[in-house]
C-alpha positions as CSV (number, residue, x, y, z in Angstrom):
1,X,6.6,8.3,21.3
2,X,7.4,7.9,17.4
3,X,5.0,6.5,15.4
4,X,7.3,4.9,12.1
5,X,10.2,2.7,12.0
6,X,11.2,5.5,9.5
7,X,11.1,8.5,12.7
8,X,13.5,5.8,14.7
9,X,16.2,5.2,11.9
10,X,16.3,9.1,11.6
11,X,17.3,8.8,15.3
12,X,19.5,5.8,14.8
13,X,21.0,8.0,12.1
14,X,21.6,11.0,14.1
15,X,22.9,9.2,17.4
16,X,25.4,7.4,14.9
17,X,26.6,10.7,13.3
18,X,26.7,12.5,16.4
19,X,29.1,10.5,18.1
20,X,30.8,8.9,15.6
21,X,34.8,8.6,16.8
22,X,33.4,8.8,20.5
23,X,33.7,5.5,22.7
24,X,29.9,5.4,22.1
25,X,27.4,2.6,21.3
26,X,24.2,3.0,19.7
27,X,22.1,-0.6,18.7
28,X,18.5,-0.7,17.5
29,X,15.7,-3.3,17.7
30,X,12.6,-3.4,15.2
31,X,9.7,-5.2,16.5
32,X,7.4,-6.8,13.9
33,X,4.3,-7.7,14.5
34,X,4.5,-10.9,12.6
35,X,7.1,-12.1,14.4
36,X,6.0,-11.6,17.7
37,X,6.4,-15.0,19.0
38,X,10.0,-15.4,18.3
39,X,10.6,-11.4,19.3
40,X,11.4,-11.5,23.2
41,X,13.0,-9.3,26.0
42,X,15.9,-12.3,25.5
43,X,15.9,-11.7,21.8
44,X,15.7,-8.7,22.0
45,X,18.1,-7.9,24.0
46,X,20.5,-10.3,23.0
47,X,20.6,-8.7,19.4
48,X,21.0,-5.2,21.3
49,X,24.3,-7.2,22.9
50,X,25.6,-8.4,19.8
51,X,25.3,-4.5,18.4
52,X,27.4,-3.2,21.4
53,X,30.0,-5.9,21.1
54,X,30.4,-6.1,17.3
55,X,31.2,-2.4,17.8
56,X,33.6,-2.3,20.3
57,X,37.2,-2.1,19.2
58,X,38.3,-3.6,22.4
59,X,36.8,-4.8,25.3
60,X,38.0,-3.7,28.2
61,X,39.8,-6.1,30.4
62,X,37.4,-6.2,33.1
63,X,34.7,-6.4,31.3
64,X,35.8,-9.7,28.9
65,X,37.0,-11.8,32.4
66,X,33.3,-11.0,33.8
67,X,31.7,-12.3,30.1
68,X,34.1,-15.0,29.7
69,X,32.7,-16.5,33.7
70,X,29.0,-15.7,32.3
71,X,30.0,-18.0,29.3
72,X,31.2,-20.3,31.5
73,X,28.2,-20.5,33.6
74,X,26.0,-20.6,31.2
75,X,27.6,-23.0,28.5
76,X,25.5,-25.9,29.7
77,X,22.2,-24.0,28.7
78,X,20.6,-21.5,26.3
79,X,21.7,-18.1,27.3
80,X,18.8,-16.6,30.0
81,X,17.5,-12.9,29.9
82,X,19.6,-12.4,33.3
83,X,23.1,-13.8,31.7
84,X,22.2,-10.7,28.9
85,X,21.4,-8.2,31.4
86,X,24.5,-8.8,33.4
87,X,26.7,-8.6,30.7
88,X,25.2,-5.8,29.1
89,X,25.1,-3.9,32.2
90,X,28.9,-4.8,32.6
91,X,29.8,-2.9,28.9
92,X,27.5,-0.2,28.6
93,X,29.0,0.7,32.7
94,X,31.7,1.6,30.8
95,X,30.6,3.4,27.9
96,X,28.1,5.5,26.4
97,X,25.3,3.6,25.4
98,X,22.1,4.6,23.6
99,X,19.5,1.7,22.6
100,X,16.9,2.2,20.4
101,X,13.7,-0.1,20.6
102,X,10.9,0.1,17.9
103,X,7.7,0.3,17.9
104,X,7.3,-1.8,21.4
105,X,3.4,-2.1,20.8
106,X,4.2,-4.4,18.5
107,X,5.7,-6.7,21.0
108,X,2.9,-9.0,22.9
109,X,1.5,-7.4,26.2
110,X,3.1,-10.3,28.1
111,X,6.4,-10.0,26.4
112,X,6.2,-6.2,26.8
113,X,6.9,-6.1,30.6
114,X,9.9,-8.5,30.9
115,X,12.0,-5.9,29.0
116,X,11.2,-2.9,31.1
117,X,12.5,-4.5,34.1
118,X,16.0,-5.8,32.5
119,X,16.1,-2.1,30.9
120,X,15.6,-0.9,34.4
121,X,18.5,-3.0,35.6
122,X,20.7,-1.6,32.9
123,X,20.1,2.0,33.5
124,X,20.7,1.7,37.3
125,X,24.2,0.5,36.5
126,X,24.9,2.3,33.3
127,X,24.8,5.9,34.3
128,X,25.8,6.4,30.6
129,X,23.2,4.8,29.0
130,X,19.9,6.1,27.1
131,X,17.0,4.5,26.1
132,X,14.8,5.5,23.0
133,X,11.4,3.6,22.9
134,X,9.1,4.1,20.6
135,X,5.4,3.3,20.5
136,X,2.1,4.1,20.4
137,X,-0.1,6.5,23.1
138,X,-1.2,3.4,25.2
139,X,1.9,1.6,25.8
140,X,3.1,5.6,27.2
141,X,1.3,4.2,30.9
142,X,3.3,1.3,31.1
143,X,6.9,2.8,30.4
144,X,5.9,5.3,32.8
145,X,5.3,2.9,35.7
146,X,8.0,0.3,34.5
147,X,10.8,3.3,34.3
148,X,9.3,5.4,36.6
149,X,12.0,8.6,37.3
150,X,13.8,7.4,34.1
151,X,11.8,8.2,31.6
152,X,10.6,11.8,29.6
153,X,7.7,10.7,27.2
154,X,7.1,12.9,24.1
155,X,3.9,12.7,22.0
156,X,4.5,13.3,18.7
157,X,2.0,13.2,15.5
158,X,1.6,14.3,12.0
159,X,1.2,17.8,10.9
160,X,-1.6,18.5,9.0
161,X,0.9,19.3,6.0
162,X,2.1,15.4,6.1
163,X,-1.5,14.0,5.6
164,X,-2.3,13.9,2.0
C-alpha cells in the first residue's frame, strides 16, 4: 500500500508510458477526505468509466449494443452502481485494463466495502484487468478479505533518507 497521491501518479505515469500505443486502459480515482460524502463506489466508478471510454478509439461492436440496452434501461433513472459494473465489465473484457484507486482510507468505512465487491465482479470477468489500491496499513485487512485470491499487498514506507 502507497502512502501519497504523489507514489500513485508515479504509477499512473508509468502504466501510461508503458503501454502507450497498446489497446490498453489505465483510469485513476483520488479520494479526498473532504469530499467524502459525494465520493461513492457509484462515483467512483463511474469516473473510472468515463476514463476507459473517453480513451477508447473505438468501441467495439459488441460492446456499444450491450451499453446502448444498459442506457436504455436505465434512462428513466439515475445510473445505479450495477448499470456501471456491467458495462465496465463488458469493456475492460476486452481490453487491458488497469485502475488505479487512491488513498481508499479516505473513503468512509461504509462506502469503502460497496467498491470491493463491484471490483470483484470486474476482475472475474476481466481477465485483463489490474487493480492498484492504495491506502493505509488498516484498510490492508479489508482488501484482503473483500479480494481474497486477487490481491498481493505490499507495505511500503519512507526511508530514513526521506525524513528530514
Amino acid at each position: 500500500m502507497l502512502k501519497s497521491r504523489g507514489d500513485s501518479s508515479l504509477v499512473v505515469d508509468k502504466l501510461c508510458d508503458q503501454t502507450g500505443g497498446q489497446y490498453t486502459a489505465v483510469t485513476c480515482f483520488y479520494f479526498d477526505f473532504a469530499a467524502q460524502k459525494e465520493q461513492t463506489a457509484t462515483s467512483m466508478l463511474g469516473a473510472q468509466l468515463k476514463q476507459v471510454i473517453s480513451g477508447v478509439e473505438k468501441v467495439p461492436e459488441s460492446t456499444w449494443w450491450a451499453m446502448q440496452e444498459q442506457k436504455r434501461v436505465v434512462s428513466r433513472r439515475k445510473r445505479q452502481l450495477g448499470d456501471i459494473v456491467k458495462i465496465l465489465q463488458l469493456i475492460t473484457s476486452s481490453q487491458r485494463t488497469f485502475m488505479v484507486i487512491d488513498p481508499l482510507d479516505e473513503c468512509t468505512a461504509v462506502q469503502r466495502y460497496r467498491p470491493f465487491d463491484s471490483l470483484k465482479e470486474i476482475l472475474e470477468k476481466s481477465p485483463g484487468a489490474r487493480i492498484f489500491v492504495t491506502g493505509r496499513a488498516h484498510i490492508c485487512p479489508n482488501i484482503e478479505t473483500r479480494l481474497a485470491g486477487r490481491v498481493t499487498s505490499v507495505s511500503i514506507g519512507p526511508a530514513s533518507l526521506d525524513i528530514v
